[in-house]
C-alpha positions in Angstrom: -11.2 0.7 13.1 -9.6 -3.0 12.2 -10.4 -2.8 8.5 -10.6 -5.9 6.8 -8.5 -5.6 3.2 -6.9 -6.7 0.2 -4.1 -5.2 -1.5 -3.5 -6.5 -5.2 -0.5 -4.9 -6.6 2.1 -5.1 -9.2 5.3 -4.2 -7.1 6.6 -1.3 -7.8 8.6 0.7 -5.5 5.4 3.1 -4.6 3.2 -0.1 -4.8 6.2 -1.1 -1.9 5.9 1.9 -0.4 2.2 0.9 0.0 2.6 -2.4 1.2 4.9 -1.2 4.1 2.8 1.3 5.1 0.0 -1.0 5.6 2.5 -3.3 7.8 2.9 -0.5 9.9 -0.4 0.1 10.6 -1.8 -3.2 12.1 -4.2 -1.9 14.6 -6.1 -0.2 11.5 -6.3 -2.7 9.4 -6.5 -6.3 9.0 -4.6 -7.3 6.1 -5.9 -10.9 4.5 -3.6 -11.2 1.6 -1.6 -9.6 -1.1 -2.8 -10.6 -4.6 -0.4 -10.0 -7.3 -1.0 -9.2 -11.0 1.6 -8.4 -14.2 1.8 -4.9 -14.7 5.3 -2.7 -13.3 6.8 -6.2 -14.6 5.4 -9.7 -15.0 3.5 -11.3 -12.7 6.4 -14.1 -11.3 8.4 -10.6 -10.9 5.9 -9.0 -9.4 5.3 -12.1 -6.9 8.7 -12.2 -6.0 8.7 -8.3 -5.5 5.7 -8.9 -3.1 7.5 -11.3 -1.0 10.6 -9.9 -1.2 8.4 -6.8 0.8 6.7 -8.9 3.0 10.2 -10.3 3.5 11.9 -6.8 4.4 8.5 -6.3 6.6 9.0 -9.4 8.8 5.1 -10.2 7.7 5.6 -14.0 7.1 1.6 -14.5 8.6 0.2 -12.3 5.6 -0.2 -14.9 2.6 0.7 -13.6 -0.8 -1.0 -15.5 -4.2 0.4 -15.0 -7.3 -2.6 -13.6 -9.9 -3.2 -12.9 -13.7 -0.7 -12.9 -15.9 -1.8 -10.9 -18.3 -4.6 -8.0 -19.3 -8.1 -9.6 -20.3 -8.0 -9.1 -24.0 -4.3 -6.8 -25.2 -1.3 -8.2 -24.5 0.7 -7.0 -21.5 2.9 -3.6 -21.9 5.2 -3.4 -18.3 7.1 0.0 -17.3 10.4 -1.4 -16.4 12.3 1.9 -18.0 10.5 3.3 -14.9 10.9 0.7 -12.3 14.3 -0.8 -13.5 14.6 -4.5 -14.9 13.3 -6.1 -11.6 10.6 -3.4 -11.2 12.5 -2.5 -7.4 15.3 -0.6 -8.4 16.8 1.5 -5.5 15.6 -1.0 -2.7 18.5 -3.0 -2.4 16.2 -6.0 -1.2 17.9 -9.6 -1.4 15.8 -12.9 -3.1 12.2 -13.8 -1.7 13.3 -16.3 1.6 9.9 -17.3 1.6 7.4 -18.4 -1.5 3.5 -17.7 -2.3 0.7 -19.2 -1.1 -0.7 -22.2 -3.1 -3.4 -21.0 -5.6 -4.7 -18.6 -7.7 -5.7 -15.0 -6.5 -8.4 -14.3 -8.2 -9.4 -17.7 -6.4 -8.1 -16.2 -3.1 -10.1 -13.0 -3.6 -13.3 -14.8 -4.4 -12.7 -17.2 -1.0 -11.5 -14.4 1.4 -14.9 -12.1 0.4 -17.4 -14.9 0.4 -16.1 -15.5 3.7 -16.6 -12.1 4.5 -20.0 -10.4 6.3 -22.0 -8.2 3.8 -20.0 -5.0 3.2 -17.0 -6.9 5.1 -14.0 -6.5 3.1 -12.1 -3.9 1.1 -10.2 -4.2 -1.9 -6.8 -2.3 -2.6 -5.8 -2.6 -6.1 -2.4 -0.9 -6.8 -2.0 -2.0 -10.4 -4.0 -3.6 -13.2 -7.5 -4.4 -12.1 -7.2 -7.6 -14.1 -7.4 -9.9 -10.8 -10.8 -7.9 -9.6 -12.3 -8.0 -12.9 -12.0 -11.9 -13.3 -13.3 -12.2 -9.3 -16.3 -10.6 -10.3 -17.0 -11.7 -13.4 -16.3 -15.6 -12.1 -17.9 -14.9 -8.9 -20.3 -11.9 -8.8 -21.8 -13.3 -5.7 -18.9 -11.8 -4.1 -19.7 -8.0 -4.9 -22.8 -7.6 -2.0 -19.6 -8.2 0.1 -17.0 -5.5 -1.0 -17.3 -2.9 1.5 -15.3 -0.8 -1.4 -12.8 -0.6 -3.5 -9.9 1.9 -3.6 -7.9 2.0 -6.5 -5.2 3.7 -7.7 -5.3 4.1 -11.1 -6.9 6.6 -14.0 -6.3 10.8 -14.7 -8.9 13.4 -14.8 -6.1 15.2 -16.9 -2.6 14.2 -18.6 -1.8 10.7 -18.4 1.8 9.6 -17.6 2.0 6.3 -20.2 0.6 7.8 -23.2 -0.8 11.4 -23.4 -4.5 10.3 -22.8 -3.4 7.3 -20.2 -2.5 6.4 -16.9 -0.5 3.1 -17.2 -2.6 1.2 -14.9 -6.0 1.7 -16.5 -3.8 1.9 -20.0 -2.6 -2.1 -19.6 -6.1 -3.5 -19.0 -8.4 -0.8 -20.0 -11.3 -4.0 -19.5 -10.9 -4.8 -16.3 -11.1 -1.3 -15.7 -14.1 -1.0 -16.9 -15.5 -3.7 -15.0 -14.4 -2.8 -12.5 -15.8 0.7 -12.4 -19.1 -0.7 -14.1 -19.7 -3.4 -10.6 -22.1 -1.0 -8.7 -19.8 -0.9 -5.5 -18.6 2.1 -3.6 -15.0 3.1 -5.9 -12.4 5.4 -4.2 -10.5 6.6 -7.4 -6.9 8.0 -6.8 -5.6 9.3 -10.5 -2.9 11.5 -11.3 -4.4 14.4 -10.5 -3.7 13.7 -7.2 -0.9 10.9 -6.5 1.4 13.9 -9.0 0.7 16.3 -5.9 1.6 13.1 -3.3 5.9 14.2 -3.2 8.3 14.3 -0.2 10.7 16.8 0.2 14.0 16.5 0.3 14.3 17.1 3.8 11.7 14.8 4.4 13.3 11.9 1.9 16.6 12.7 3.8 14.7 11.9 7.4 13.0 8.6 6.0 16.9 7.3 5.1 18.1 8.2 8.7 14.9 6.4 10.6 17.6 3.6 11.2 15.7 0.4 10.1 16.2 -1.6 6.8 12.6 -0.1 5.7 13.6 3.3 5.7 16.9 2.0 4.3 14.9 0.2 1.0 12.3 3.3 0.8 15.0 5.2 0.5 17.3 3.9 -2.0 13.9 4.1 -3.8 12.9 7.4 -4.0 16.5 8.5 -4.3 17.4 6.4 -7.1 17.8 8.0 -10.9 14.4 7.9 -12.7 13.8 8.9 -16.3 11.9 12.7 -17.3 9.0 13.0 -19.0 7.0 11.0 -15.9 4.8 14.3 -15.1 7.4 15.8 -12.0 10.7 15.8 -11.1 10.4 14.5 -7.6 9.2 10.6 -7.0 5.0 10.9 -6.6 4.0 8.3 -4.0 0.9 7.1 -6.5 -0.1 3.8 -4.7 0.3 4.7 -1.0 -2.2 7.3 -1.1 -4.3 4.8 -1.2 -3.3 3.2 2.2 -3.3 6.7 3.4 -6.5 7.6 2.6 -7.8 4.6 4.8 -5.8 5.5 7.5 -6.2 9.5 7.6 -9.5 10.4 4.9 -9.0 13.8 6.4 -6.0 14.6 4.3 -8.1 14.2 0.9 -10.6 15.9 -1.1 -12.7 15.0 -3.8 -16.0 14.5 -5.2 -18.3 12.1 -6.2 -18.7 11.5 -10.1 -19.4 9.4 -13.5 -16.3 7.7 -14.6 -16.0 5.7 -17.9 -13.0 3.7 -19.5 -11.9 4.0 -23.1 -11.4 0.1 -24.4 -10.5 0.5 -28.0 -7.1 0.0 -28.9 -6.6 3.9 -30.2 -4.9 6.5 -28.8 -7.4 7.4 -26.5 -7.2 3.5 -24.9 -7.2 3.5 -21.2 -8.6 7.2 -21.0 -10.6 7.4 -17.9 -13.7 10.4 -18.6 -14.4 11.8 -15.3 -17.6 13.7 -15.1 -16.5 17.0 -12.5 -19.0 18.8 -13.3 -22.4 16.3 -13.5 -22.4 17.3 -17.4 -23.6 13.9 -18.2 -26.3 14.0 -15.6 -25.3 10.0 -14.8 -25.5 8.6 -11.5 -21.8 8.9 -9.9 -20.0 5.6 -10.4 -16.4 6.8 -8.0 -15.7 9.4 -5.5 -12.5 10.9 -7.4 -10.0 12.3 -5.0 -8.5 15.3 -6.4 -6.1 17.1 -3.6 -4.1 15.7 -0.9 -2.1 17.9 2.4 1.0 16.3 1.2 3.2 17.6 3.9 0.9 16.5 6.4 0.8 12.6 4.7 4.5 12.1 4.6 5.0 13.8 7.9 2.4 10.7 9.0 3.6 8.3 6.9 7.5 8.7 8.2 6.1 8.1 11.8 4.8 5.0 10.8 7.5 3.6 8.8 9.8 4.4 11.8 7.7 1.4 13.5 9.0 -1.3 11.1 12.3 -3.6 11.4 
C-alpha cells in the first residue's frame, strides 16, 4: 500500500499529531501536500503551524498551500481557549524556516486530483471542510477521482463546541454539507470515537522519553493545561485517528449510514444526524466509525513516532 493523499488541516496540536504520524509512515503513503484552512486559528496561523510541523518533521519535499480563510457563508469562530493563542501550545516549536508553496489550495487540490487516475487520490480533512467544498464545487470534474475522503469531524452524540456541535462541522456547517452531499466514499471520524482515542499516562510518559524533538513537541502537547468542559479529562487524539485508520483499519469499527448537516444558524447549526439504525431508509452517505482499540493505536502510533528526528 503507497496511498496517494491529501491532508487539509487547521493545526492544532492533534491536527500535529496527525501530520507527524503521516511523516512516519512514508512506505504507506504518499503524501502530495498539506492544504491549510482557518479553523483552530486563522488561516496565516494555521499555515505557519503547518510548516512549523513539516519543519520539526524534516519534510521540506512535502509542499504546503495556504487555503480558505474563512467558512462559505458565517463568519469564522476559532478555538484558541483550546489550542492557546498560536493554536500549538505545549509544542515548544520555533518560527516556520521555510514558507508555502505558491498558490491557492483549493487550486492545489483541484491540480493534484485531476492529475490523479480515477479513484487515485484520498483526501484527509482535519478541520473545516471549507477547502474541499470550494474544490468541488469549482471543479466537480475532480470527484470521479477521490478515491475517498476521511474526515474528522461531526458527533453521533454530544458535541464539544456547542451542545448539538462538533467544532469542525460547527465553523462551516456548508462545506460540510457538501461535502457529505458529493456521492464519494466518506470515512466519518466524530466524537463518538476520537473521545475514546486517549493515551495513558504511562504511555504519554513513554512518547516524552522516545528521545527525538517529535516526541519532545507531542509531548509538551498532550501534557500542557487544557480547559474542562472539552468532553474528557485526558487529551483525545481527534485528528490522528484518521491517519490511523489508513494505516491499521483493523483497530476500528463502524457502520455504514445516512448523515445530514444542520446549516441554519440556530442552536442546532453544525449538528451532524447520523442514521444508526437505517430509520430513514436513505441510501448511506459515510461509514461512521464508532469504536477504536485505543491501547493498541497508541501502542502503534509511539513506534512510529520513535522513527522521526
Amino acid at each position: 500500500m503507497h496511498e496517494p493523499i491529501i491532508i487539509d488541516t487547521d493545526p492544532g496540536q492533534d491536527d500535529a499529531v496527525a501530520l507527524l504520524l503521516a511523516f512516519a509512515s512514508p512506505s504507506e503513503m504518499d503524501l502530495k501536500a498539506i492544504t491549510t484552512v482557518a479553523g483552530n486559528v486563522p488561516v496565516g496561523q494555521t499555515t505557519a503551524n503547518a510548516l512549523r510541523i513539516r519543519d520539526l518533521g524534516k519534510r521540506r519535499d512535502i509542499p504546503v498551500y495556504r487555503g480558505a480563510e474563512g467558512p462559505l457563508v458565517f463568519s469564522l469562530e476559532t478555538a484558541e481557549f483550546v489550542c492557546g493563542p498560536d493554536g500549538l501550545a505545549g509544542a515548544g516549536l520555533p518560527a516556520p524556516t521555510s514558507e508555502a508553496a505558491p498558490g491557492h489550495a483549493v487550486q492545489a487540490i483541484i491540480d493534484l486530483c485531476r492529475a490523479a487516475p480515477p479513484d487515485g487520490i484520498t483526501l484527509c480533512p482535519l478541520g473545516p471542510l471549507t477547502n474541499l467544498a470550494l474544490a468541488f464545487r469549482l471543479a466537480p470534474d475532480i470527484l470521479p477521482k477521490v478515491k475517498r475522503i476521511v474526515l474528522m469531524g461531526g458527533a453521533i452524540g454530544l458535541g464539544n463546541i456547542t451542545p448539538a456541535a462538533e467544532f469542525n462541522v460547527h465553523v462551516d456547517p456548508h462545506a460540510a454539507a457538501i461535502v457529505f452531499g458529493c456521492g464519494r466514499p466518506i470515512v466519518m471520524f466524530g466524537l463518538g470515537v476520537t473521545l475514546q482515542a486517549i493515551a495513558s499516562h504511562a504511555q504519554i510518559a513513554r512518547i516524552g522519553a522516545l528521545g527525538n524533538a517529535a516526541g519532545r513537541s507531542v509531548h509538551g502537547m498532550l501534557t500542557r493545561p487544557r480547559p474542562g468542559g472539552l468532553g474528557s479529562d485526558g487529551h483525545p487524539m481527534h485528528d490522528p485517528c484518521v491517519i490511523a485508520y489508513l494505516l491499521w483499519p483493523e483497530l476500528f469499527e463502524g457502520r455504514d449510514c445516512f448523515v445530514t448537516v444542520e446549516t441554519d444558524d440556530g442552536p442546532l447549526r453544525g449538528r451532524t444526524t447520523i442514521d444508526w439504525n437505517g430509520r430513514l431508509k436513505r441510501e448511506p452517505s459515510a461509514h461512521v466509525v464508532a469504536s477504536v482499540k485505543a491501547q493498541e493505536l497508541f501502542e502503534r502510533m509511539i513506534e512510529r513516532l520513535a522513527t522521526l528526528p
